[in-house]
C-alpha positions in Angstrom: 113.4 -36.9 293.2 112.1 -40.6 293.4 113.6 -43.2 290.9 110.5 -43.9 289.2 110.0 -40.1 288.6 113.3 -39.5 287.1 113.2 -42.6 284.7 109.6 -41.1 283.8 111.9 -37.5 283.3 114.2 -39.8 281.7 111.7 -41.2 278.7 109.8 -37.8 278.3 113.1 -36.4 277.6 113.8 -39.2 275.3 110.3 -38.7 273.4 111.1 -35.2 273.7 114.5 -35.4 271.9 112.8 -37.9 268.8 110.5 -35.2 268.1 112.7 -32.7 268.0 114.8 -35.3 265.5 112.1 -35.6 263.3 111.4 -32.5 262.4 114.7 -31.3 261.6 114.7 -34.2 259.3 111.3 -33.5 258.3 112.5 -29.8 257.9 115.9 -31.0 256.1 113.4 -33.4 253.2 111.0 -30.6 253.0 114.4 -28.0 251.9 115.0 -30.8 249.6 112.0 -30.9 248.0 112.1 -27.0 247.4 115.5 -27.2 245.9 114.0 -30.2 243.7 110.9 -27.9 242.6 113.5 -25.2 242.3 115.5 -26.9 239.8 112.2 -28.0 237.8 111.1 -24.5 237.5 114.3 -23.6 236.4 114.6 -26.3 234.0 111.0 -26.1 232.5 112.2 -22.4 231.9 115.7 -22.4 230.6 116.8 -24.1 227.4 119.3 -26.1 229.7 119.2 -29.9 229.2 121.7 -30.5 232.5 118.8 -31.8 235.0 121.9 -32.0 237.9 121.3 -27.4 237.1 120.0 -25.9 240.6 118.8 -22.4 240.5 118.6 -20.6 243.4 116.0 -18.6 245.1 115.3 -15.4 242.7 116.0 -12.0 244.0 115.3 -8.4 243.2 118.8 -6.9 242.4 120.2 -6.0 245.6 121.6 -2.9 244.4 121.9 -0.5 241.3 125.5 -1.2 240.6 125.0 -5.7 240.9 122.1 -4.4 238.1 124.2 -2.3 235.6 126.8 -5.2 236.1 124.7 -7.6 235.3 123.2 -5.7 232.4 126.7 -5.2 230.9 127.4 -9.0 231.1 124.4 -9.7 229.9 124.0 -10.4 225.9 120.4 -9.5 225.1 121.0 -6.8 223.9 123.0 -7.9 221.1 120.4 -9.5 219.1 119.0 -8.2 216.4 115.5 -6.3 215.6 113.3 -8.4 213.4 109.8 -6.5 212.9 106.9 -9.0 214.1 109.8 -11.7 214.6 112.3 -10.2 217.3 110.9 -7.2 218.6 110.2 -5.3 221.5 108.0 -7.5 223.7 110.8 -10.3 222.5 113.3 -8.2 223.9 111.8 -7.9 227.3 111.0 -11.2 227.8 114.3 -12.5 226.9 115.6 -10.4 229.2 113.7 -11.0 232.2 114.7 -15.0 231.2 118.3 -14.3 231.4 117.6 -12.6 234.4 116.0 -15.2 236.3 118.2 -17.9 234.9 121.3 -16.2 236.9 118.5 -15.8 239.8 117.5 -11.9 239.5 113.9 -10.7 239.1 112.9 -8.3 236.4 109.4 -8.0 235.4 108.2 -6.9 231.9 106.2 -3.1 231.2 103.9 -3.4 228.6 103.4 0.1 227.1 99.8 -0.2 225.0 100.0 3.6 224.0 103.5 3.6 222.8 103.2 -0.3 221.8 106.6 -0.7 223.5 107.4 -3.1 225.9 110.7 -2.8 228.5 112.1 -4.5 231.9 111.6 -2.8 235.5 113.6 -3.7 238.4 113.3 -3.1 241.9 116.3 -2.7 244.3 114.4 -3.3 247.6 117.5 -1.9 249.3 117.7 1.2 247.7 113.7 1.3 247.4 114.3 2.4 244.0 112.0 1.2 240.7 114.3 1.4 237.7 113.3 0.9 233.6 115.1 -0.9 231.7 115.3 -0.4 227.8 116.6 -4.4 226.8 117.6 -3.2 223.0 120.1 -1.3 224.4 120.4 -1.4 228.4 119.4 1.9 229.1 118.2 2.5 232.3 116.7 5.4 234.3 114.7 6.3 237.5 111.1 5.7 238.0 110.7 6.9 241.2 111.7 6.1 245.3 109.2 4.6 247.2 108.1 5.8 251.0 
């Protein structure tokens, strides 16, 4: 190899190795801006007034037992019944926010024929759909996806 080619080697290594340098610290301030719009999501949907608080990633509960162990830690069901003040639906949506403040994903089932409202949870690792009754924690089967 002649010295002018291997100094031309030499610099499109060099360029080579910058690029590859900038995007990982593109890459590194583009994961910091997630975790920044993480932490505002969380914020503008929690009643927590710590803006240091970063929420992770929200996940379906990786399992039945992390769910019933999170139910059973979980206060909402506690509260108490109000007609047309704390009912139902306020149930379920308190739920899901406790939920997704300690970074688990339940979604709310609106019932229009019983005019009820509950939580479902997936457990993608189980491929199992669960109901959850927030007044009281019950839980049972929906079904097992293919």
């Amino acid at each position: 190899m002649s010295l002018l080619s291997s100094i031309f080697c030499k610099g499109e290594q060099d360029y080579i190795k910058g690029l590859k340098e900038e995007i990982a610290a593109h890459r590194e301030y583009e994961s910091q801006l997630n975790l920044e719009l993480m932490s505002l999501k969380g914020l503008l949907g929690s009643q927590s007034s710590d803006p240091t608080v970063v929420y992770e990633q929200p996940q379906h509960p990786p399992n039945y037992d992390t769910l019933i162990k999170w139910l059973y830690s979980d206060r909402t069901d506690r509260e108490t019944y109000v007609k047309d003040t704390f009912d139902c639906e306020d149930f379920a949506m308190r739920l899901q926010k406790e939920a997704l403040e300690d970074g688990l994903i339940l979604s709310i089932q609106l019932d229009t024929v019983a005019h009820h409202a509950i939580n479902n949870a997936f457990v993608p690792k189980e491929n199992k759909i669960y109901f959850v009754e927030p007044q009281n924690d019950g839980i049972w089967l929906v079904g097992t996806l293919d």
